[in-house]
C-alpha positions as CSV (number, residue, x, y, z in Angstrom):
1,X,-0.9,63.6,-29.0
2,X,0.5,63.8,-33.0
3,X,-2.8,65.0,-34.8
4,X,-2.2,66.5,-38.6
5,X,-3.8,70.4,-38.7
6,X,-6.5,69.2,-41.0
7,X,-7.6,66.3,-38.4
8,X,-7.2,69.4,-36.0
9,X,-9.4,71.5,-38.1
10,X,-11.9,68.9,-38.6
11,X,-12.8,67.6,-34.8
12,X,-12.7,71.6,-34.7
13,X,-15.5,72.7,-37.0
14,X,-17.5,69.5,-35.3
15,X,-17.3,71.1,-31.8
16,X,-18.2,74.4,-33.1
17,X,-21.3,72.1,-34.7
18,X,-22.1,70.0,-32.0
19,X,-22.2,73.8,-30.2
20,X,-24.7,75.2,-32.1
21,X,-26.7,71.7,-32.2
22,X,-26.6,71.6,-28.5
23,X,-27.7,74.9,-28.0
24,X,-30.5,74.4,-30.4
25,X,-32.0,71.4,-29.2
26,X,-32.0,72.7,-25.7
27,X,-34.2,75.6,-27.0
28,X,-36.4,73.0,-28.5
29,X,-36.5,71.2,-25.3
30,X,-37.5,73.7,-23.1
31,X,-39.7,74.8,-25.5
32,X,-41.7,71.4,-24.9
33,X,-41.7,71.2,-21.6
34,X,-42.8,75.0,-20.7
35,X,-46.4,75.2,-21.0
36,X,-48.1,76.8,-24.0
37,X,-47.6,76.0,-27.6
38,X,-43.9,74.3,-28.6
39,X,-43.3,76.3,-31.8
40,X,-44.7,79.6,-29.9
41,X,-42.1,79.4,-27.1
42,X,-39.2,78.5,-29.1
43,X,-40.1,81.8,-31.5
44,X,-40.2,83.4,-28.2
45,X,-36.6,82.1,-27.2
46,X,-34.9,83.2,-30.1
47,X,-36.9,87.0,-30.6
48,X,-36.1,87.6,-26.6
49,X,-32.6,86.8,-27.4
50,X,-32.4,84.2,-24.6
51,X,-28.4,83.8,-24.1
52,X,-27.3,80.1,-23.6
53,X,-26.9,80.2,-20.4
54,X,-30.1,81.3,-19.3
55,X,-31.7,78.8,-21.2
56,X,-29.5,76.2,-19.5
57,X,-30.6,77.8,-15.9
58,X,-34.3,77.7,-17.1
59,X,-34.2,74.3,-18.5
60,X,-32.3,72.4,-15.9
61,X,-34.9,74.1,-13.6
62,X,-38.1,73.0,-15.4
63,X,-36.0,69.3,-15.9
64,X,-35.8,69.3,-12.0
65,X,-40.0,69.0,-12.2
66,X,-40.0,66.2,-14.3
67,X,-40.9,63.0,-13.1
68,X,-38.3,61.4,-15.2
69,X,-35.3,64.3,-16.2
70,X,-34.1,64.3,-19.5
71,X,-30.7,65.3,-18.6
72,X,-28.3,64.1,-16.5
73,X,-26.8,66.4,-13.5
74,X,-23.0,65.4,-15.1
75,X,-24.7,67.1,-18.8
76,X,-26.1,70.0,-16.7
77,X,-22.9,70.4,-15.2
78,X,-20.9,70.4,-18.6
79,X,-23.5,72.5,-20.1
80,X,-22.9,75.2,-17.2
81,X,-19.6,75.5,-18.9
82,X,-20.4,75.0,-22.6
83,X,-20.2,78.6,-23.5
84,X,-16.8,79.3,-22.1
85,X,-15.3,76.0,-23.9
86,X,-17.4,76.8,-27.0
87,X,-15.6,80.7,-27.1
88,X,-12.3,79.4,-26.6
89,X,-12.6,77.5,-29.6
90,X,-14.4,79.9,-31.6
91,X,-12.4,83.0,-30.5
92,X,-9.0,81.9,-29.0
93,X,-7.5,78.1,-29.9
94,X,-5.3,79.0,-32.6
95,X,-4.0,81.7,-30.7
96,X,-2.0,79.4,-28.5
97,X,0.2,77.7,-31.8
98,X,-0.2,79.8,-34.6
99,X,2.6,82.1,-34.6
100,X,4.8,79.4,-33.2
101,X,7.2,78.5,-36.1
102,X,6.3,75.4,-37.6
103,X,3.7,75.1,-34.5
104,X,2.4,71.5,-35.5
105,X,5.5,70.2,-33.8
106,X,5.5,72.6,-30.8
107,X,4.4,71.7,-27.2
108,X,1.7,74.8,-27.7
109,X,0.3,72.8,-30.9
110,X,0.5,69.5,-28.8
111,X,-1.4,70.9,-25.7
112,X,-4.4,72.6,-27.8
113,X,-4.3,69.2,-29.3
114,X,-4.7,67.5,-25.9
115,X,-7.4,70.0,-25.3
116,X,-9.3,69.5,-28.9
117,X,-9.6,65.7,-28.0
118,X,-10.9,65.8,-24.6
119,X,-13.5,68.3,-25.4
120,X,-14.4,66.8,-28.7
121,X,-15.0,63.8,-27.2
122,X,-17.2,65.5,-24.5
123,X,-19.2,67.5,-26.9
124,X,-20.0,64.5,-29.4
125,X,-21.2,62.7,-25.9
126,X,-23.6,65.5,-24.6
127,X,-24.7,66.6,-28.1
128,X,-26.1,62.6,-28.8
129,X,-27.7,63.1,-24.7
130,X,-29.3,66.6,-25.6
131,X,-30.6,64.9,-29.3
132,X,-32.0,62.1,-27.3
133,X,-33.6,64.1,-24.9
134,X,-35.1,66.5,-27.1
135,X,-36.7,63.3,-29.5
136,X,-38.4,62.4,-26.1
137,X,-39.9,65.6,-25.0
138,X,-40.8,65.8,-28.6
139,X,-42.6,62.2,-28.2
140,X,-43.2,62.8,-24.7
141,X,-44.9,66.6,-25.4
142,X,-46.1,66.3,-28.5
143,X,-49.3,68.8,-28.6
């Protein structure tokens, strides 16, 4: 795949976005459907310091519940791997090419590229599922 850096460093900064989105709205969502006050257990997510994947554990569990899920087991299961994709982009990608001479045209450069697209791709999909689903358990929960 032959993708200029700063199309590369675009679809980048989106994953890490659609990351922090998902992660977000999942917290919102789990807030609605856990009994109590909305706004009161998402203030409780965020002092406890609940990591990502708890909240993905905790959700999916509560989701099981529902009559009608909000997520789909394929989102739960690409959510059960979010973090690790979301780190290698935040904390390793550029590793791979960048102190490859003139790395855009090396097979490192290619393969991250390969990688960026697939995931990008994945991430835009399940962060519009996750936005969807936290708008209903918004309309759904609403108290």
């Amino acid at each position: 795949m032959e993708l200029s850096f700063e199309t590369f460093k675009k679809w980048h900064s989106e994953i890490v976005l659609f990351a922090q989105i998902i992660e977000n709205d999942l917290k919102w969502i789990y807030a609605y459907l856990h009994l109590g006050d909305p706004k009161q257990n998402y203030d409780s997510l965020i002092e406890q310091k609940i990591t990502f994947g708890q909240v993905v554990f905790e959700l999916r569990e509560l989701d099981a519940k529902a009559a009608h899920p909000f997520l789909e087991d394929e989102d739960y299961s690409f959510l059960q791997h979010m973090a690790q994709k979301r780190n290698y982009w935040c904390h390793r990608c550029a590793l791979d090419f960048v102190y490859v001479a003139d790395f855009v045209h090396s097979p490192e450069y290619q393969e991250t590229c390969h990688k960026l697209f697939r995931d990008h791709e994945r991430f835009n999909q399940v962060n519009e599922n996750v936005e969807r689903a936290r708008m209903e358990a918004v309309r759904r929960y609403r108290r």
